[in-house]
LOMIMI-535253 format. One record per residue (C-alpha): residue in three letters; x negated, y negated, z; chain. Coordinates in steps of 0.2 Angstrom, whole numbers, plus 2048, in hexadecimal, padded with zeros to 3 digits. Layout:
N
ALA	X	Y	Z	A .
...
//
This chain:
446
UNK	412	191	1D5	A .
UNK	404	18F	1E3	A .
UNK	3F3	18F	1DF	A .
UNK	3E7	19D	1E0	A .
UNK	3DF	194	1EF	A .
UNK	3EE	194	1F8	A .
UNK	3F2	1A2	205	A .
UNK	404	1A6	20B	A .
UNK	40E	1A3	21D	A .
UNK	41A	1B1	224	A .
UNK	426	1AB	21A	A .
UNK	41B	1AA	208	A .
UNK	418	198	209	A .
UNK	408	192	204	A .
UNK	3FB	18E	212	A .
UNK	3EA	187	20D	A .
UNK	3DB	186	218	A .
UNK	3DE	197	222	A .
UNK	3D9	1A9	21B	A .
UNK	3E2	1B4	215	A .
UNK	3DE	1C6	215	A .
UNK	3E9	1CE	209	A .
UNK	3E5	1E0	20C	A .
UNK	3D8	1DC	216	A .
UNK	3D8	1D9	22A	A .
UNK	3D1	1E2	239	A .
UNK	3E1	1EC	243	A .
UNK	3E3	1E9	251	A .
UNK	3E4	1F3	263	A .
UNK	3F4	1F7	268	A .
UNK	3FB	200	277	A .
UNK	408	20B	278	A .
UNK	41A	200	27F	A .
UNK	423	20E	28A	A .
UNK	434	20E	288	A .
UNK	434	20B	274	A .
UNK	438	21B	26F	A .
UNK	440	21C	25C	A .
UNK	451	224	256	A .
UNK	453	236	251	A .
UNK	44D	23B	241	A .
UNK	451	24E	23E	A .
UNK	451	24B	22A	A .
UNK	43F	242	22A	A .
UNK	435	248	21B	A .
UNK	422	24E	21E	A .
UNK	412	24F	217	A .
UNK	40A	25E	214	A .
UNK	402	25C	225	A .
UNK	414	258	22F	A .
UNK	412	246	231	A .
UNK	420	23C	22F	A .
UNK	41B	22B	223	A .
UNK	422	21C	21F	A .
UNK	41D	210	214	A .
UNK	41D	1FC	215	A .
UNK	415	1F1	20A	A .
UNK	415	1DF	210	A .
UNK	40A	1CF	20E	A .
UNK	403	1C4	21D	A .
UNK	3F6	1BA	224	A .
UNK	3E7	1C1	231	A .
UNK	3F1	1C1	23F	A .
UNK	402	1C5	238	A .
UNK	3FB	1D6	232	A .
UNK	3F0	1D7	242	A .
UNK	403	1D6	24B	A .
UNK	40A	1E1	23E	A .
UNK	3FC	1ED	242	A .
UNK	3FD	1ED	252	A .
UNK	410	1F1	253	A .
UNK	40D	1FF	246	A .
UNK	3FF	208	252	A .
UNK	40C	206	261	A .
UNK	419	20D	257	A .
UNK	411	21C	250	A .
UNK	40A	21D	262	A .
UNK	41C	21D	26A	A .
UNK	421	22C	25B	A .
UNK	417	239	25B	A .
UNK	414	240	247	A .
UNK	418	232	240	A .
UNK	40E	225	236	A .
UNK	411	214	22D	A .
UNK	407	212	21D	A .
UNK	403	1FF	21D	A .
UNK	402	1F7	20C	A .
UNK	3FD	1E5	20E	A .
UNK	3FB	1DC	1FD	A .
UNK	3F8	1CA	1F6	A .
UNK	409	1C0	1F8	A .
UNK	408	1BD	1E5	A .
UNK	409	1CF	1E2	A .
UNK	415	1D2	1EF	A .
UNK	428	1D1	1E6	A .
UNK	41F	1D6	1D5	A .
UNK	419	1E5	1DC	A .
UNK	42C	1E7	1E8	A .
UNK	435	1E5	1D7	A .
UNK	42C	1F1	1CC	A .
UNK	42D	1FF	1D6	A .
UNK	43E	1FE	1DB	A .
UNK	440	1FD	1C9	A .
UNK	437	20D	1C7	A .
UNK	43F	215	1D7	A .
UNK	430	216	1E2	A .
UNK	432	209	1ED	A .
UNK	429	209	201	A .
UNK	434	20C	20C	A .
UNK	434	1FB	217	A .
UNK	42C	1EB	210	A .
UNK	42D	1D9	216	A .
UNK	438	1CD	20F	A .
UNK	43D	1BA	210	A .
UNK	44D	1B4	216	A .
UNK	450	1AB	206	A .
UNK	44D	1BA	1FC	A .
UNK	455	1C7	205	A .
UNK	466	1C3	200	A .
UNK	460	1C9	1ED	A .
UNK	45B	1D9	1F3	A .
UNK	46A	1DF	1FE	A .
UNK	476	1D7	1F1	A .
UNK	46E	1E1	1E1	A .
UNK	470	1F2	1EE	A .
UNK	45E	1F5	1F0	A .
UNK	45B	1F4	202	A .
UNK	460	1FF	212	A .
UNK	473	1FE	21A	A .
UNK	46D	1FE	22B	A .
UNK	47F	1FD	230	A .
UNK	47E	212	234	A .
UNK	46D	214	23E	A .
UNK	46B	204	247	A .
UNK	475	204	25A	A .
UNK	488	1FC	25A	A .
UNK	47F	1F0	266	A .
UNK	46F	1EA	25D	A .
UNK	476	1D9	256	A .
UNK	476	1D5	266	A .
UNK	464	1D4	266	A .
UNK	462	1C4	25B	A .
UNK	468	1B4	25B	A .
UNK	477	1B3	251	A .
UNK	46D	1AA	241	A .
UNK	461	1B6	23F	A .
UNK	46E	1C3	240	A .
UNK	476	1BA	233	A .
UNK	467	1B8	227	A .
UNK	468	1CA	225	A .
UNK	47A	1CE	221	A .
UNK	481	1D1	211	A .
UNK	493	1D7	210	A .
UNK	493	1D6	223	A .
UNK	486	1E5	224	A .
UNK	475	1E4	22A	A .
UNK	469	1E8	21B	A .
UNK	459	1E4	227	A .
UNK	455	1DD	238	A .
UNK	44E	1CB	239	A .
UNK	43B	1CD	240	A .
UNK	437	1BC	242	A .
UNK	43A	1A9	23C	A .
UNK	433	199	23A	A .
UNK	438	188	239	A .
UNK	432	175	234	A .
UNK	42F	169	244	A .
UNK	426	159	240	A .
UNK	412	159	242	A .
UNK	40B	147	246	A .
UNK	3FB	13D	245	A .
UNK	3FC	137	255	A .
UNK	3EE	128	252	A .
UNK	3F7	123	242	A .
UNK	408	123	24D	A .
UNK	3FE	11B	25B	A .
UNK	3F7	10C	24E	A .
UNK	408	108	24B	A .
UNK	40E	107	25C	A .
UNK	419	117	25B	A .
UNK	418	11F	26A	A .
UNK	42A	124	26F	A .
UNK	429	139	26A	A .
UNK	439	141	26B	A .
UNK	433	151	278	A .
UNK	443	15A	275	A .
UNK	450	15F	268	A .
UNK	45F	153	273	A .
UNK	452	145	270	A .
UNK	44C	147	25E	A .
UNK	44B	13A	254	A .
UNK	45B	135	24C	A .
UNK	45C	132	239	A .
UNK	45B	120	239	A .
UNK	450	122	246	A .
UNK	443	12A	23A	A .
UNK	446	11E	22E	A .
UNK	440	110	23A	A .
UNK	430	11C	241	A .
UNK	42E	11E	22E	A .
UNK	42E	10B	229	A .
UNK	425	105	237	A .
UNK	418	112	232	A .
UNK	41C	10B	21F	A .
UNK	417	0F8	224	A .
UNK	408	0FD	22D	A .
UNK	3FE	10B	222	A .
UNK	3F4	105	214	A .
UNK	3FC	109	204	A .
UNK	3F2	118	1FE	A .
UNK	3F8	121	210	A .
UNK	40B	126	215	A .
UNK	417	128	223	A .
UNK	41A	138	21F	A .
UNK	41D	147	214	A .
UNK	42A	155	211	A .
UNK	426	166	211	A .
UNK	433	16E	203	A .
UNK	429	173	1F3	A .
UNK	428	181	1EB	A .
UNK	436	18E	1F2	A .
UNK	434	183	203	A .
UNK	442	179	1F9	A .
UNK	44E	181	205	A .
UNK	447	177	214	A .
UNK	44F	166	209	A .
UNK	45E	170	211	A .
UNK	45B	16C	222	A .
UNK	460	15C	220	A .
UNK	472	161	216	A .
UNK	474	16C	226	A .
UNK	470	15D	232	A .
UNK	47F	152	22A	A .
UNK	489	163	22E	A .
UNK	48A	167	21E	A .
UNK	48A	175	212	A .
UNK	486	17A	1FE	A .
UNK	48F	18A	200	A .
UNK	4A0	18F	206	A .
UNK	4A3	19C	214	A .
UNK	4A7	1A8	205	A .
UNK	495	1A4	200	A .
UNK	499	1A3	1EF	A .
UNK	4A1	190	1EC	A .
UNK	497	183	1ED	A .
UNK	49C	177	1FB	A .
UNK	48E	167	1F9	A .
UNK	499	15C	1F1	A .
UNK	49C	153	202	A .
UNK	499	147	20C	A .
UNK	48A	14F	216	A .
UNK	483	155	205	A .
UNK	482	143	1FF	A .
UNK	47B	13B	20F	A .
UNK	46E	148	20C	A .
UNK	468	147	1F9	A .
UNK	46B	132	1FE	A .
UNK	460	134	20F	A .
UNK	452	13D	207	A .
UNK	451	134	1F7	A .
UNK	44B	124	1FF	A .
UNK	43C	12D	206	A .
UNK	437	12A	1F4	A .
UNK	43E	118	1EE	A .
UNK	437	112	202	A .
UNK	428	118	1FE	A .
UNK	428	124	20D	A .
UNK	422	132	207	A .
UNK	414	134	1F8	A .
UNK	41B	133	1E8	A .
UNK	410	147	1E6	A .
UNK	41D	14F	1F4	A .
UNK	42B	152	1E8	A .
UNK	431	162	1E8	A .
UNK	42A	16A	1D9	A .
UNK	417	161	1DE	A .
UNK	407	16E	1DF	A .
UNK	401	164	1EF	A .
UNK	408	16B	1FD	A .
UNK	40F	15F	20C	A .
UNK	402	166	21A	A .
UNK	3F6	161	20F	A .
UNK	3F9	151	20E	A .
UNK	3F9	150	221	A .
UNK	3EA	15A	222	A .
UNK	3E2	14C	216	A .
UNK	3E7	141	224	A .
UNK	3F3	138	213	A .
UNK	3FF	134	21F	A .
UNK	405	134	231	A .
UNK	413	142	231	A .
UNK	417	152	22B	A .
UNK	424	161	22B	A .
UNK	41D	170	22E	A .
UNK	41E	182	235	A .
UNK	417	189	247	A .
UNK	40C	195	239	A .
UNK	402	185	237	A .
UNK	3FD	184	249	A .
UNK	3EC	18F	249	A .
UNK	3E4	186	239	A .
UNK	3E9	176	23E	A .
UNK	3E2	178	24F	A .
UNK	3D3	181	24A	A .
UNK	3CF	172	23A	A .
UNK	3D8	163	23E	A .
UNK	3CA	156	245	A .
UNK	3D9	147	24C	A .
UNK	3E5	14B	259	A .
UNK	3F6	150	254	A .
UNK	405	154	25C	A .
UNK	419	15B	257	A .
UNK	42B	155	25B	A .
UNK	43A	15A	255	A .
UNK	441	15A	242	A .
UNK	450	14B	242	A .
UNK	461	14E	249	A .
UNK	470	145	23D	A .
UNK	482	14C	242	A .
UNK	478	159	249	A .
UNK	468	162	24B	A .
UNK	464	16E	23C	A .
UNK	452	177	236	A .
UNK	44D	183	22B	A .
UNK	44F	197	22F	A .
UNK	43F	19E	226	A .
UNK	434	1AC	22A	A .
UNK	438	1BF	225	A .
UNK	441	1CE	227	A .
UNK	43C	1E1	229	A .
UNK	447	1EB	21D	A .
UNK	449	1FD	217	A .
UNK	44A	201	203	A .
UNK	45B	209	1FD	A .
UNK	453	219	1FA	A .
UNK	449	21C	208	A .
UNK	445	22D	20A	A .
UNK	44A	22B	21D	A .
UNK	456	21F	223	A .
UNK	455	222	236	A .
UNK	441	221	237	A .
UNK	443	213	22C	A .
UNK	44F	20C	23A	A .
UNK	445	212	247	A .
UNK	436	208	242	A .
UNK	441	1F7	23E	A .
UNK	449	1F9	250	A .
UNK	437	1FB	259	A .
UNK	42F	1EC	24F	A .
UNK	43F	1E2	254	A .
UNK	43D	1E7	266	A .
UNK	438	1DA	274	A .
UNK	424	1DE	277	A .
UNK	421	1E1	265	A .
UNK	429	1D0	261	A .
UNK	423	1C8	26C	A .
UNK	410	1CC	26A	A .
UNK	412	1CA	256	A .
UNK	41B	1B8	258	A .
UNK	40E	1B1	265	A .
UNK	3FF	1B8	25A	A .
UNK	405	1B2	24A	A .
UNK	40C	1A0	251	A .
UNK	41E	1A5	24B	A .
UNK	42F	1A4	254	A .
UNK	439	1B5	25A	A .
UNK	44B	1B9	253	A .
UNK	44E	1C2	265	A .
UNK	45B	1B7	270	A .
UNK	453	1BE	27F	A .
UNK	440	1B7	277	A .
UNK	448	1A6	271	A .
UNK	450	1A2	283	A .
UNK	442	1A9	28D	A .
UNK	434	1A1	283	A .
UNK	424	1A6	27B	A .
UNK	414	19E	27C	A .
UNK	408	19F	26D	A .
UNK	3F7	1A2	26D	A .
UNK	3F1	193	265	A .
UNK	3F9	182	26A	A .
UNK	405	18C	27B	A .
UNK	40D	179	27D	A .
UNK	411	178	26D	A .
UNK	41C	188	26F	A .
UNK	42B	180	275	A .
UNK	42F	173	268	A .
UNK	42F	181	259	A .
UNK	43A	18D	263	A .
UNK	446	17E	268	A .
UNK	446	178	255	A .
UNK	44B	18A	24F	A .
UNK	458	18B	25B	A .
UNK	463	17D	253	A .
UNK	464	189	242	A .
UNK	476	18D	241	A .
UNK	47D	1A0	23E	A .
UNK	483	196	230	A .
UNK	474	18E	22A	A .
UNK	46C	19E	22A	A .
UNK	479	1A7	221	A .
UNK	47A	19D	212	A .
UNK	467	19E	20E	A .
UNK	469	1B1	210	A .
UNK	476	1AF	200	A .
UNK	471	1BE	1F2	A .
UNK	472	1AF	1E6	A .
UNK	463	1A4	1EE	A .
UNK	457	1A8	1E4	A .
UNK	462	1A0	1D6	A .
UNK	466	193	1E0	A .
UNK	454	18B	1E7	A .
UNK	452	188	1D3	A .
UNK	460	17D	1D2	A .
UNK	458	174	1E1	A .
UNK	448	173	1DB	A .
UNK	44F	16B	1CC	A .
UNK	45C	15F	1D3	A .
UNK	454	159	1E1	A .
UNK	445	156	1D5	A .
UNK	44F	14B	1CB	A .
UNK	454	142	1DB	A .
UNK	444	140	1E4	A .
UNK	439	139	1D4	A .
UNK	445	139	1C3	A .
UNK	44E	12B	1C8	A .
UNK	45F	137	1C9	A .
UNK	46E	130	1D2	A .
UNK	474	137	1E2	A .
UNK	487	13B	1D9	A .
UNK	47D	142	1CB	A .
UNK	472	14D	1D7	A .
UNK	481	154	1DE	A .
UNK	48A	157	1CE	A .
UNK	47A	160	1CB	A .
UNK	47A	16C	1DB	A .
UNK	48C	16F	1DA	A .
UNK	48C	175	1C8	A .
UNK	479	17D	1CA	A .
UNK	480	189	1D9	A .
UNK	490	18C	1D0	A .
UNK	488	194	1C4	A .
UNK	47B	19B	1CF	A .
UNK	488	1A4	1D8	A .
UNK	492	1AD	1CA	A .
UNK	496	1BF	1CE	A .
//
């Protein structure tokens, strides 16, 4: 699906221009946080030295292993005999090499996982109840949609490390040119929908023909951000049972409807469907048009390549504000040899110091209430900070929930294929939502 090129965001999306290490990267220093100590573990296995290991395979960029590193040494550091055996792979390797060994029983004990791909793992049984080593009080850790994106059941089969989520990235000399100087500065401001749509024809009238207003950043499995803006008509495509589909409705239409004119206005390049191979940022890298959706992840190659100024504002508001709830969670393997160190080590990562430092080296949002009220400023781009923890904080328990669904993997195909009918098949709206209510039927069948 992406191409070999192509590196991979927290959240496995495809990021060109920026190395990616695979299992390469320098680690890095870490000091030891006082008061982190981790839970009991009288059952912990050993090695023939009496080390206690765990092992956890994952997949990141330079400074998301860097942070990962980093938390590992002041882990080990706060727990004496104990050792984290870090695996970091290619993302293209990543589930492949996930899959096969928990096929063949010999899984790591903790690996990385996205949101949208958890709910396949807890719901086949392969991952760690957390619901007997983790405190009666830790939810209260998290805001209530990341606490939600790792439930399945109404048990906790991981902890929710970190998120992202899509603000929009602007030209400001292209917006300038076309005397659109009015940026939304918070989320109660943002643009409405048919606000957009103005910004966006106005944009349309004034840029040469082979350059667009803007461009959407949902291919590939990124087909879950087209959800956002089900989620801003207040809208759903499942029920609370998360098993019905519930997009036949009103907000589900004004979504597929809104969306599909980027295409027949012309808005958009006709290449920004959801099944294209050019990827949305891009475009806006190639300075092809003036707007663009995209993650805080984007932050340090942008800043460090980008040779026009550029700015960001809020993703659109419609019945509400809504975004996407990427990014990853830390979780255990069914089998792991030793569910307390594996809890112990998922508790420490999640605490406030180690978030704080992988989130602001890594440009990505916290899942910690107290880090989401309190702020954090990245290390690249500190004023742009703000805007993407603001945006992520308009993702609804709800929202998140849904995504977290063990049949969502089934469902972003019927997406992808719908919504590709829509965008650039010439597929009606009712027909498009005949398609998505039949699709995720059948994608949810027990």
């Amino acid at each position: 699906m992406f191409g070999s090129n192509d590196i991979r965001s927290s959240s496995g999306r495809a990021v060109s221009r920026r190395l990616f290490l695979g299992g390469a990267g320098g680690a890095a220093a870490a000091a030891v946080l006082a008061g982190c100590g981790g839970f009991s573990t009288p059952s912990t296995p050993e090695t023939s030295s009496g080390t206690k290991t765990l092992n956890f395979t994952t997949w990141g960029t330079d400074a998301e292993l860097a942070g990962l590193r980093s938390g590992i040494a002041a882990f080990e550091a706060a727990n004496s005999g104990t050792t984290v055996a870090l695996n970091a792979v290619p993302y293209e390797q990543m589930f492949t090499n996930i899959d096969a060994q928990l096929q063949a029983g010999n899984p790591p004990d903790v690996f990385r996982v996205p949101y949208y791909t958890f709910g396949g793992y807890a719901g086949r049984g392969q991952l760690l109840d957390l619901s007997a080593h983790l405190p009666s009080d830790f939810s209260s850790r998290f805001t209530p949609q990341a606490w939600a994106a790792v439930q399945n059941g109404g048990k906790p089969f991981g902890v929710p490390h970190h998120t992202d989520t899509s603000v929009i990235l602007y030209n400001k000399p292209m917006l300038d040119a076309a005397g659109i100087t009015d940026i939304p500065t918070t989320a109660d401001t943002a643009w409405t929908w048919d606000e957009l749509a103005e910004v966006a024809k106005k944009l349309r009238e004034e840029l040469p023909a082979d350059k667009y207003p803007m461009a959407y950043n949902w291919q590939g499995n990124g087909v879950t951000r087209w959800l956002s803006w089900l989620f801003q008509a207040d809208g759903r495509f499942l029920a609370e049972d998360l098993v019905t589909p519930a997009i036949d409705s009103e907000a589900g239409r004004a979504a597929v409807e809104f969306t599909q004119s980027f295409f027949t206005d012309k808005l958009v390049p006709q290449n920004n469907s959801v099944k294209s191979t050019t990827y949305a940022s891009d475009t806006w890298y190639a300075q092809t048009c003036a707007m663009v959706w995209g993650g805080a992840f984007l932050i340090p190659d942008a800043t460090s390549t980008l040779d026009f100024e550029w700015g960001a504002t809020f993703a659109p508001r419609n019945a509400r504000g809504g975004s996407d709830f990427g990014g990853n969670a830390l979780v255990g393997t069914a089998g792991a040899a030793d569910p307390a160190l594996v809890a112990s080590f998922l508790d420490f990562m999640t605490q406030e110091q180690p978030m704080r430092d992988f989130c602001e080296g890594a440009s990505l949002l916290p899942t910690r209430a107290d880090l989401v009220e309190s702020g954090i400023e990245f290390k690249v781009r500190p004023e742009l900070s703000p805007i993407f923890v603001g945006q992520a904080a308009l993702v609804q328990a709800q929202d998140a929930g849904q995504v977290a669904s063990p049949s969502m993997s089934k469902i972003i195909t019927v997406l992808k294929d719908q919504l590709e009918e829509a965008f650039v098949g010439g597929q009606s709206v009712e027909d498009t939502i005949a398609g998505l209510t039949s699709g995720i039927a059948e994608a949810t069948k027990q």
